[in-house]
N, C-alpha and C positions, 0 to 999 in steps of 0.2 A: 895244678898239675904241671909240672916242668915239661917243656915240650925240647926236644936239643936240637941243636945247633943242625945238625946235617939235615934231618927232615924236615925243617924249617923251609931251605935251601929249595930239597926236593921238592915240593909244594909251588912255591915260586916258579923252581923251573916248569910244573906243570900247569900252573895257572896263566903263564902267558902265554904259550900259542893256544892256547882255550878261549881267552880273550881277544887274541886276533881273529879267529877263525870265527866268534860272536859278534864280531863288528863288521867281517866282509861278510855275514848274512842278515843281520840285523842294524849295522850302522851305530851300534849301540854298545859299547862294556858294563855289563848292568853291576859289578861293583866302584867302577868309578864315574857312576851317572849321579846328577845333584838336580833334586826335584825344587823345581822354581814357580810360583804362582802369581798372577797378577790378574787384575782387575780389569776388564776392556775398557781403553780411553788412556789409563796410568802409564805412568814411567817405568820401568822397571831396567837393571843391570846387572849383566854377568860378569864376574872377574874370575879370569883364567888365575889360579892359585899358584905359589910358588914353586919352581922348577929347579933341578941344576941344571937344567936346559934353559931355560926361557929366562932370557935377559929382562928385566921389568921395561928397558928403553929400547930392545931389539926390534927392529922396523919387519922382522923375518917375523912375528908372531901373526898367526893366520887364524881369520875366524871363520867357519865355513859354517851357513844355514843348510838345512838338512830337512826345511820346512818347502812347502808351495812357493814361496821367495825364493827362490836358491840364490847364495852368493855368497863370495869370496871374498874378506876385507882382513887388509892387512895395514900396517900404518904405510903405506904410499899413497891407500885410496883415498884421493883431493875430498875438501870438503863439500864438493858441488856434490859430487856422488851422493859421498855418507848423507846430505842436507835429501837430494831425492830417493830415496833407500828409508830414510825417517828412523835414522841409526846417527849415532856418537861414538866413535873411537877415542878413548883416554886410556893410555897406559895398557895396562892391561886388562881395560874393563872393554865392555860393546854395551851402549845406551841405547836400547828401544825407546825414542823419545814418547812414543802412545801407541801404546799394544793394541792388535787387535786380531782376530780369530786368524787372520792372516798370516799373522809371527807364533801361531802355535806348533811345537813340532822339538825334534831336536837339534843343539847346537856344539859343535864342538871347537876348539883352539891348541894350537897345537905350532911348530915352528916346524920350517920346512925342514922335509930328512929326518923330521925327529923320530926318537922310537919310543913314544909315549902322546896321548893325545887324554883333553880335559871332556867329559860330556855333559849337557847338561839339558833336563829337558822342560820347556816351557809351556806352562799351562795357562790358556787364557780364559778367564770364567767372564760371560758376558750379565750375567748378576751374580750378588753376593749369594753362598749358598752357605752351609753348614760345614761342608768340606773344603770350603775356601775360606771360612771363617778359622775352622781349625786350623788350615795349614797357614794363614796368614797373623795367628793369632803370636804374642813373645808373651811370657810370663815375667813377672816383677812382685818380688817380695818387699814390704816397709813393714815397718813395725812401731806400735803405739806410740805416741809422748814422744817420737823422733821425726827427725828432722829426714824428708828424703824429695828425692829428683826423680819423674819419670824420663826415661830415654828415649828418643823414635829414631832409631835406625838411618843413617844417612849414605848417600853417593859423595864420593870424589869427585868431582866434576869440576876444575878450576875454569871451564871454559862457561859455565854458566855462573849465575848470579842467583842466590838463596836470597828468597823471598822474606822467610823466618817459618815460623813454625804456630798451626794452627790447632790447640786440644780441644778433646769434647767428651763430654761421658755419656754414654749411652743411658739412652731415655732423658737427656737434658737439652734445650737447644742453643744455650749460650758458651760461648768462648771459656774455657778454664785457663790456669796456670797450673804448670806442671811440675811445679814447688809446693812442697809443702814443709811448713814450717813446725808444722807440730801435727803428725799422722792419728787419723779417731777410727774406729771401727766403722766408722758411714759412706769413710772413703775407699773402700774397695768394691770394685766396679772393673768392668771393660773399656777403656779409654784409646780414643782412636786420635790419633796424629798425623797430620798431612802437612808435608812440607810442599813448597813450591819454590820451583825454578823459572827463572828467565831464562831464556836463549832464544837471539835474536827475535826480539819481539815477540816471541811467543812464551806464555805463561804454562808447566807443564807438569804436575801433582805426581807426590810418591805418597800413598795411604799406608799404615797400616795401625795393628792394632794392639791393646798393651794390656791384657790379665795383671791386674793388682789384687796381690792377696795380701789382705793386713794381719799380721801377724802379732799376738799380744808380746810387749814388753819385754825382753830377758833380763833376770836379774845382773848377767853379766852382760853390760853394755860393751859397743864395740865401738873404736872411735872407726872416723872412716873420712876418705876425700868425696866432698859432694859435689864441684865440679873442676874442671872442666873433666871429659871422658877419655878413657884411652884409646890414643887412637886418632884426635879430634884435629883437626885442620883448620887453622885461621888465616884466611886470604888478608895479606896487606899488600900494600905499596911501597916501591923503593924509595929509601930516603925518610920515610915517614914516621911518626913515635908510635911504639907499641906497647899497650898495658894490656897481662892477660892475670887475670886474678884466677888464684886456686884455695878454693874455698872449702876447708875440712871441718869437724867435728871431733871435739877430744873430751875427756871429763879428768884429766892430771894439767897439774902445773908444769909436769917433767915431761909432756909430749912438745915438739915440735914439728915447722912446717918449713921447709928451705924449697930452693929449685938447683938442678943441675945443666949445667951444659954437658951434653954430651957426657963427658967420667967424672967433667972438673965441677965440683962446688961454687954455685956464685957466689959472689960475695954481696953484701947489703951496704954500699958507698955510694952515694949519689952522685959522685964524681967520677966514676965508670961509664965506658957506654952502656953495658948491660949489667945491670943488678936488679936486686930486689928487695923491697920492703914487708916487712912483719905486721900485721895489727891482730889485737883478740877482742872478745866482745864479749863479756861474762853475762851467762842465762841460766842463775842459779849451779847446779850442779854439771851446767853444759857449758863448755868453752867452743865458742865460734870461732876459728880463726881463718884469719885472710894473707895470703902473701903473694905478692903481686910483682910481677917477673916485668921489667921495664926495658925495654930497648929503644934507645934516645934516638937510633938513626938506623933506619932497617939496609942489609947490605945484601948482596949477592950470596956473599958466605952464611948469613942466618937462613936462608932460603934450603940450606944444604945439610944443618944441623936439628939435630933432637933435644929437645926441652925438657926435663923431667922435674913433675911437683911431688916429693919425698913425704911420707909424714912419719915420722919417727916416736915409736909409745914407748914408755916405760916398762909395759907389762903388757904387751902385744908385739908381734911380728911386726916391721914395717910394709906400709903400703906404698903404692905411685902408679902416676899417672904420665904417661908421655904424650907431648905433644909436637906438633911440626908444622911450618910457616907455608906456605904456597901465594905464591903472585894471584892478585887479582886482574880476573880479565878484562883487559882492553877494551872500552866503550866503541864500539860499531859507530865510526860516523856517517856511514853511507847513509840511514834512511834519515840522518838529519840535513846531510845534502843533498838529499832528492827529494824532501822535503821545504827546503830553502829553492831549489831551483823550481817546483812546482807551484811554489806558494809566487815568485816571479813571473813565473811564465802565466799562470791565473791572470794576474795583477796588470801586467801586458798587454793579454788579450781584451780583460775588461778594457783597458784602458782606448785600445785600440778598437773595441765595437762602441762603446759610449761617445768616440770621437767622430765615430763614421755614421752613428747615429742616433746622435743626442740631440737635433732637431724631431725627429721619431718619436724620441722616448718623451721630448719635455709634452708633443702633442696627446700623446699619450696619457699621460696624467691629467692634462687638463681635460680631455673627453672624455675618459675614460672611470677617473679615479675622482672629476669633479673635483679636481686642485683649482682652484679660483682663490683671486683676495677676500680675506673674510675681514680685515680692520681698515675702515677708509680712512683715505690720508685727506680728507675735504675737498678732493676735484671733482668735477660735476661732471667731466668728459673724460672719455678710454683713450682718445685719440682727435687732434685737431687736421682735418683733410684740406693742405691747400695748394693750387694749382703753381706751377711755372712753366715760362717758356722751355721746351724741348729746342735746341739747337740743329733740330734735322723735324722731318713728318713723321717719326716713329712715333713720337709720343699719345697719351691717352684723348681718345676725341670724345666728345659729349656723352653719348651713348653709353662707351666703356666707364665713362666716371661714374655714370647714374647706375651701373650694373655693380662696379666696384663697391659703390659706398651701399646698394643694395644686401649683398650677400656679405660685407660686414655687422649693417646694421641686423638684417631679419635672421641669417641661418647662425652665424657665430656671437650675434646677442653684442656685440661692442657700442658704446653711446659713444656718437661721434658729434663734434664741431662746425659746422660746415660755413665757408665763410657769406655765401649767398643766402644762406638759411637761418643763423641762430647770432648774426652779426645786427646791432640796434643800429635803427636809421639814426645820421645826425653824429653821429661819431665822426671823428676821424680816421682815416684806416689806419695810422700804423697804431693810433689808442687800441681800435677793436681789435689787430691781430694780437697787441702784449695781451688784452685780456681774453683772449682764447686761449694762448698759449699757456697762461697762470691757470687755468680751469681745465685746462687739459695734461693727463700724465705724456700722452708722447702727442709730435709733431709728426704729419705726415708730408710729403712735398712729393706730389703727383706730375708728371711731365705734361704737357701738353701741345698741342700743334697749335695754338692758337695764343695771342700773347694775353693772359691774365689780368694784366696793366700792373705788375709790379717791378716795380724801381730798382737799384740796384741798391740806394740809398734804403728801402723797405727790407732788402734782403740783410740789408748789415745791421739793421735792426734786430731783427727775425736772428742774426747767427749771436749778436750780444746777449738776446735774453737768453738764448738756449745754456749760454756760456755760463751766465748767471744764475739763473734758475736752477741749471743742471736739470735739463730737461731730456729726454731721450730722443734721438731723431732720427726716422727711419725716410730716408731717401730714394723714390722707386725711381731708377732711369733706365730710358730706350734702351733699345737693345744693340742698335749704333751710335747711343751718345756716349760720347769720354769726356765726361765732364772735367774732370779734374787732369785733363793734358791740352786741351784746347783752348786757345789760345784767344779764339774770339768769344769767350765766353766770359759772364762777369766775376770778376774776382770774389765778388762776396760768396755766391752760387758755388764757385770752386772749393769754398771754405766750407762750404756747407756737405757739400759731397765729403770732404774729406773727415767730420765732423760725424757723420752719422754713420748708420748700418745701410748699406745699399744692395736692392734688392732690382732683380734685373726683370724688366717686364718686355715679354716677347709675342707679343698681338696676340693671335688667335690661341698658339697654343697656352698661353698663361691666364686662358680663360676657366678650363679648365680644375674643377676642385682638389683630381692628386696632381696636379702640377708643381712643379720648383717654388715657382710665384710664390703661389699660395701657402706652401710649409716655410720657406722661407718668411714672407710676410709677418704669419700668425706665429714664426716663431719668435721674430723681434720685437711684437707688440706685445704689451705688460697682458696677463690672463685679465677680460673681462671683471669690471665690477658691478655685481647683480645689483642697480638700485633703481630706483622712479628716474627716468630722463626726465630733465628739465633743460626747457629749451625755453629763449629769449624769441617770444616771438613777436615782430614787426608792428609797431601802434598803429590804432587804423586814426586819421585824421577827421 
């Protein structure tokens, strides 16, 4: 029925203060409202549609929530916002990064002053229902003995990072591919596809789902482009090579497969920056063909331009598919520097508590964890204990020595040396001290207020084997001797202080078991070797 021109007109003029007057009581124009459904947890995106108002890059386009959120996002809103709001601003889309009963309600966009505004309203189903199955559901026809691609609906989003793309067919539980080479009657099904995004560290799912109905065979085949899809976005890099194959279906010799820039025809010369190559792949009565759009160095200018893959039939309308290039997004190095500096800062602190207490931590293990030597090196002794002159009366008096070699020998288990004790009459002394030394893993050297009787010639004995031996020397001195700056002390003695670990003994309180003394002590002596003391004992005549 012809409807004319003037009341066309009429109609118009009365359907728009009808729809103002429906949106200042309802907030709503219910014929330009666009019903949206999403999954609680999911992605989901609204793109404000094209205007002769709404610039696609005008920073004036406004999105206003009309939900329990209320809010205003226009492109100035910083991304701190949009990141706590759990929204994405692109162009002219709004990304609810993970919907939730929260974001249910309506939304509109619209540019400021304008006299025309987008609606659209958002439903968030918190399980999958029948009515969310429906509304979420895209239909897709193939047909027999052909070759077809399912599709899953995608976001623009150059600011995240597509993860790929996961199929499945319902009532199966493993991964599909959503090619099919040659389409059977068994493959029509409900197939669900779930793409995933990164952005910033977060991984963040768009579901939906794909009605395949197979359809038998038609005698008259159609040729057709199988990918890439109209519409399709491929992020690269500046400077970088680019191959995008477009892959059609012909059954003539006389079809063809070209690409276009923009109006102009490429050309197929290797010696261009951008061209393109031809291949076919005969499958009986199917010709597969591939031609493959190459760009040796991607620039600013291709970022800006439309790709178009042509297929041209003999005896069919031509078909095409356009495509267009977008940068990819810029790797975030923040959390890999605050990651390098936390992985430092760990490494520091370890560093700096194992330093302040790695006397602690070695006692530790040893009592604790029962870290002792388990393979003997042949010494018969933990420790050889022998006395020197103390240069002052601090040093250790009888008592203190029998208490010392006490609670080494009974609470912390060490087999010790002793030279009054386990030294054979009839020796010579400096013979008996090499062969305590040889049988002992460390040398102790005890201060004393009383003189020993050892020589100074015995001590430089005593500092050559330690030399040779490589014997370990742990040196206890008063708590007022300096050994190693006094001048009336014997040279060998000095060499020996200098030579060893020295552990400072301070009378009463270094009696003491949490005392200095004692973790120090036990911490320079080798851990105990559990075996049968054997001790040289004295012939009787």
């Amino acid at each position: 029925m012809f409807v004319p021109l003037h009341v066309l007109m009429m109609v118009k003029v009365l359907l728009v203060p009808l729809c103002f007057l429906l949106t200042s009581f309802t907030g709503v124009c219910p014929w330009k409202l666009e019903e949206i459904c999403v999954k609680a947890g999911e992605m989901v995106a609204l793109h404000c549609p094209h205007h002769k108002e709404v610039n696609p890059s005008d920073a004036n386009l406004i999105w206003t929530s009309h939900t329990s959120q209320e809010m205003n996002l226009t492109g100035n809103t910083t991304s701190a916002e949009q990141r706590r709001m759990g929204v994405l601003l692109h162009g002219r889309s709004l990304v609810i990064l993970s919907a939730s009963v929260n974001h249910q309600g309506n939304y509109s966009c619209s540019l400021r002053n304008a006299s025309s505004r987008f609606w659209f309203r958002l439903t968030v189903y918190a399980t999958e229902t029948t009515e969310y199955d429906e509304r979420k559901t895209y239909p897709a026809t193939c047909y027999t003995q052909e070759a077809c691609t399912l599709y899953c609906p995608d976001v623009n989003t150059p600011n995240m990072t597509s993860n790929g793309i996961i199929w499945h067919k319902k009532g199966e539980s493993l991964p599909i591919d959503s090619y099919f080479s040659s389409v059977e009657e068994k493959d029509h099904g409900v197939y669900t596809c779930t793409r995933s995004y990164l952005y910033l560290q977060q991984i963040y799912n768009m579901t939906f789902k794909i009605d395949l109905d197979v359809q038998p065979n038609s005698k008259q085949r159609s040729p057709a482009i199988i990918s890439p899809h109209m519409s399709d976005v491929f992020h690269v890099d500046l400077g970088s090579t680019v191959v995008i194959a477009c892959k059609a279906v012909t059954f003539s010799d006389f079809d063809s497969l070209f690409w276009f820039n923009g109006d102009s025809m490429l050309n197929n010369k290797d010696n261009l920056p951008v061209f393109y190559n031809e291949t076919r792949v005969d499958d009986g009565e199917r010709i597969n063909r591939t031609a493959s759009l190459v760009i040796k160095k991607v620039t600013k200018e291709d970022l800006s331009k439309n790709y178009t893959c042509k297929l041209e039939c003999d005896d069919q309308p031509s078909s095409f598919v356009t495509i267009t290039l977008a940068l990819k997004a810029s790797p975030s190095y923040i959390s890999l520097a605050l990651g390098l500096v936390c992985t430092v800062v760990l490494m520091v602190m370890t560093t700096a508590i194992y330093a302040k207490f790695k006397i602690s931590i070695t006692l530790f293990l040893r009592d604790t964890l029962a870290c002792h030597r388990s393979i003997s090196d042949g010494k018969s002794y933990d420790a050889f204990l022998m006395c020197y002159k103390s240069d002052t009366e601090a040093g250790l008096n009888e008592d203190d020595r029998e208490w010392l070699k006490c609670v080494l020998e009974e609470k912390y288990g060490y087999s010790l040396c002793l030279y009054d004790r386990d030294i054979l009459p009839g020796k010579a002394v400096a013979e008996a001290v090499l062969d305590c030394i040889e049988q002992s893993r460390t040398v102790v050297l005890v201060p004393t207020s009383s003189d020993p009787g050892l020589g100074s010639g015995l001590l430089s004995v005593i500092h050559s084997a330690l030399v040779e031996r490589k014997t370990r020397l742990v040196f206890i001195t008063a708590e007022s001797t300096e050994v190693s700056r006094s001048g009336s002390v014997p040279e060998a003695l000095q060499l020996l202080g200098k030579a060893g670990d020295c552990v400072t003994w301070k009378g009463k309180r270094s009696m003491e078991a949490a005392s200095s003394f004692w973790k120090h002590l036990r911490y320079h002596l080798p851990a105990p070797q559990h075996v049968s003391k054997i001790r040289l004992l004295p012939q009787t005549v």
